[in-house]
Each structure stands twice: as C-alpha cells, then as structure tokens.
Backbone as CSV, one residue per row, in Angstrom:
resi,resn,N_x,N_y,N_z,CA_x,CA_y,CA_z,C_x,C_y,C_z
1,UNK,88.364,90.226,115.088,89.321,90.783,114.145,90.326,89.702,113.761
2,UNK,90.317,89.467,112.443,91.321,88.332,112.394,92.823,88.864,111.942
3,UNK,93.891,88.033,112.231,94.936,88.349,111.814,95.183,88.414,110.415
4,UNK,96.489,88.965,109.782,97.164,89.322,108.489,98.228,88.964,108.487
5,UNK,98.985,88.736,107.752,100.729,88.730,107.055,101.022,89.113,106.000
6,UNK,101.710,90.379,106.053,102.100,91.313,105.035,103.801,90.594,104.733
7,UNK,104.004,90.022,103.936,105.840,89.569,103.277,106.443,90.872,102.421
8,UNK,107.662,91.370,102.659,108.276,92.350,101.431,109.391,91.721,101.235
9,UNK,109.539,91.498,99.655,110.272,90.428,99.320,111.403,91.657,98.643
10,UNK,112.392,91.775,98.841,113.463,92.556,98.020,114.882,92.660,98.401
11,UNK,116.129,93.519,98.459,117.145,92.763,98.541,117.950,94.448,99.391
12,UNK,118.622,93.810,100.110,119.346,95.284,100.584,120.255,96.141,99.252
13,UNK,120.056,97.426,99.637,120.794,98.873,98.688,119.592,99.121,97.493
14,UNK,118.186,98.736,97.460,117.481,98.439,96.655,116.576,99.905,96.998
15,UNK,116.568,101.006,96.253,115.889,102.196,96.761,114.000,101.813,97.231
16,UNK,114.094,101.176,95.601,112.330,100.882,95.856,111.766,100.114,96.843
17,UNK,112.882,99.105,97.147,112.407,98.514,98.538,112.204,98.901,99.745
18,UNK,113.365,100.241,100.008,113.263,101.202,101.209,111.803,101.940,101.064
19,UNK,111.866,102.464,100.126,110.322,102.967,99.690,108.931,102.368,99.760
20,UNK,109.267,100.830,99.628,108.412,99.828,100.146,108.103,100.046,101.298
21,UNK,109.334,99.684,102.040,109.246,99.396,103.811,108.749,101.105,104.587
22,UNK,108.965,102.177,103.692,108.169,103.143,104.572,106.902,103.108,104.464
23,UNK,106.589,102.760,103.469,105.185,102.949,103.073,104.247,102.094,104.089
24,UNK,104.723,100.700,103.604,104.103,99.909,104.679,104.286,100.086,105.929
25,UNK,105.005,99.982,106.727,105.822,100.683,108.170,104.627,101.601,108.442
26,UNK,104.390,102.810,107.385,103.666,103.648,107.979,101.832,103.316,108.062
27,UNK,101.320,102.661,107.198,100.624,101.902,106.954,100.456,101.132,108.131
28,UNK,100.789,100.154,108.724,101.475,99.157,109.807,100.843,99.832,111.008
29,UNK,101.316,101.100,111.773,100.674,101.683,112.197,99.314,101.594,113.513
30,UNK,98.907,101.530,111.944,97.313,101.665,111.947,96.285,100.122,112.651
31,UNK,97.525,99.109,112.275,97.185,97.741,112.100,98.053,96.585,113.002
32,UNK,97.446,96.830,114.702,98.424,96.075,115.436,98.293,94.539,115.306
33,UNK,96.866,93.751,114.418,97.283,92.404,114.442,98.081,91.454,112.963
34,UNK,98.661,92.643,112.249,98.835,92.454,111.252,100.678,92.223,111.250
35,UNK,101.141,91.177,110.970,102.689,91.100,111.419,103.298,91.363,109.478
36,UNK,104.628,91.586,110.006,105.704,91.922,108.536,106.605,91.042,108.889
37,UNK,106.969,90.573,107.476,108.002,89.627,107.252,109.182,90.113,105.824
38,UNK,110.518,90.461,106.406,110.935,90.422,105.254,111.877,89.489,104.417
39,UNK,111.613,89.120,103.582,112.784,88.160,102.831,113.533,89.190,101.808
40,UNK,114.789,88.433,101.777,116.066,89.268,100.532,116.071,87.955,99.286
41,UNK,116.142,88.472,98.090,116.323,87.614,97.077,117.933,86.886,97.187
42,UNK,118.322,87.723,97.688,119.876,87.506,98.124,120.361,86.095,98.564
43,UNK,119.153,85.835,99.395,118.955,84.791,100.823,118.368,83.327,100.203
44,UNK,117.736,83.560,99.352,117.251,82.500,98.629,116.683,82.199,97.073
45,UNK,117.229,81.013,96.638,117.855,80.966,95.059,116.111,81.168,94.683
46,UNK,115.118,80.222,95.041,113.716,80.206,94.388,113.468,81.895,94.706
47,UNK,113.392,82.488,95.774,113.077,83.609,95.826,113.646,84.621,94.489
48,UNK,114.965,84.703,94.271,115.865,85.196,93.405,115.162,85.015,92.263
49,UNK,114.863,83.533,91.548,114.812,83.330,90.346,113.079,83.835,89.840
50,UNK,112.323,83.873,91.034,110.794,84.226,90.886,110.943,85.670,90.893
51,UNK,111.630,86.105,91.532,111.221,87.703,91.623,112.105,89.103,91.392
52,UNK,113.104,88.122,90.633,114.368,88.999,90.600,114.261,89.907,89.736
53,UNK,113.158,90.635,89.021,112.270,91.774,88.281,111.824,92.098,88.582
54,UNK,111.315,92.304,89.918,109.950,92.702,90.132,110.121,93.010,91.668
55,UNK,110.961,93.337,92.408,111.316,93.609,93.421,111.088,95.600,93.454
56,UNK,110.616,95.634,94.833,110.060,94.745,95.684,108.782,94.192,95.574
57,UNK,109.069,93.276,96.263,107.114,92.514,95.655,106.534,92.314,97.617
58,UNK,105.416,92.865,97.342,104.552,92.794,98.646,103.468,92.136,98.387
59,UNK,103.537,90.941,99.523,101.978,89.802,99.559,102.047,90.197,100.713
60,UNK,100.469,89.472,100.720,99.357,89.891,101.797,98.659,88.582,101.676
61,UNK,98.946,87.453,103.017,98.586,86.579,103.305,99.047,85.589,102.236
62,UNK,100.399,85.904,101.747,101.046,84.788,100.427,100.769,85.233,99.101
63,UNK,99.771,85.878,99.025,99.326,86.297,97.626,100.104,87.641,97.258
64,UNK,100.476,88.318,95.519,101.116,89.113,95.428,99.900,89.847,95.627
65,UNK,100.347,91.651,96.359,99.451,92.257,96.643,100.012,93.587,95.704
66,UNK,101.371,93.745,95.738,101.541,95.052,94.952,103.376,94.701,94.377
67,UNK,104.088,94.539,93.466,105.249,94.608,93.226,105.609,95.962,92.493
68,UNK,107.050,96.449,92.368,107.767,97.910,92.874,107.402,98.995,93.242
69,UNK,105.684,98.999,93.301,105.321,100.435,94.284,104.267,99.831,95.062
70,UNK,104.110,100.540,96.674,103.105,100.278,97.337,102.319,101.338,97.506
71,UNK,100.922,101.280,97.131,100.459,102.627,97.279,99.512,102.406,98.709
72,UNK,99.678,103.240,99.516,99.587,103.305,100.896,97.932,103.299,100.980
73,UNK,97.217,103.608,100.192,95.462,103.806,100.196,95.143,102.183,99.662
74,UNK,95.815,101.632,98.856,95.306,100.382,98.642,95.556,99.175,99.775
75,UNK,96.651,99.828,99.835,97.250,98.842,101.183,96.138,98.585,102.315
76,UNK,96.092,100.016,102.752,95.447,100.349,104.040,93.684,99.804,104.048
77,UNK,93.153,99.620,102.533,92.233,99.522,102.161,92.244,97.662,102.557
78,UNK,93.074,97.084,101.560,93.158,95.795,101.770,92.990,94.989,103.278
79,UNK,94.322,95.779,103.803,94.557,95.065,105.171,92.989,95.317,106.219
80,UNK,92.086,96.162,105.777,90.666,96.830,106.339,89.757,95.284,106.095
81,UNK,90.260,95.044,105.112,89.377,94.310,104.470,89.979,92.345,105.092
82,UNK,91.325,92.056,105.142,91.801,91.088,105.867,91.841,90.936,107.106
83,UNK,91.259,92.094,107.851,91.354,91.970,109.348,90.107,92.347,109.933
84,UNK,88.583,92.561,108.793,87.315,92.496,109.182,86.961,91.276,110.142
C-alpha cells in the first residue's frame, strides 16, 4: 500500500474551507497511510497570489485535486486509487 499527501490550501474564517476540512477529515478516516497538510494563504505571499480565488484548493500528492468543493466520493475514490 503506498502512501498519499492530501494539502488544503485556504485561510482561517473561510466557511468553504471548514467545509473542506470536514469533508476530508471524514474521508481521512478511512485512509490511515494517507497524511494532511494544511497551508493558509495568509502565511505565504506565492501561496496568496496563486490561489487567492480559488480557495479552498485540495491536492493530492501536489497536484490540484478539487478547489472550493470537495466531493467526498471522488476523494475517497482517488485516494483508493493513490494508495493501491
């Protein structure tokens, strides 16, 4: 089973990002070799200037995997598929 890295890139008081982090969280779960990382646009200017529309933005192994909604069946589908 190989490992994953799920990033949620978004900024605190940000609803869709909370909405992010349950989704995945619950998602997560399912998937003990799979680690989360979160960054705030807040925290860093390149982060800010790349994604400051499009928050929250969720990659999966660096790549964008879903930005302002995560839908929990694709997710769960993906990470199936990164940790074959």
């Amino acid at each position: 089973m190989s490992a994953a890295k799920l990033t949620l890139i978004g900024k605190p008081g940000c609803h869709l990002c909370d909405d992010a982090r349950a989704v995945v969280t619950t998602v997560l779960a399912d998937f003990e070799s799979v680690t989360l990382d979160e960054l705030s646009i807040l925290d860093d200017a390149a982060l800010h200037e790349q994604y400051v529309e499009e928050i929250p933005v969720l990659l999966l192994n660096g790549r964008v995997h879903n930005i302002w909604r995560v839908d929990a069946d694709r997710l769960r589908r993906s990470l199936e598929e990164a940790t074959a």
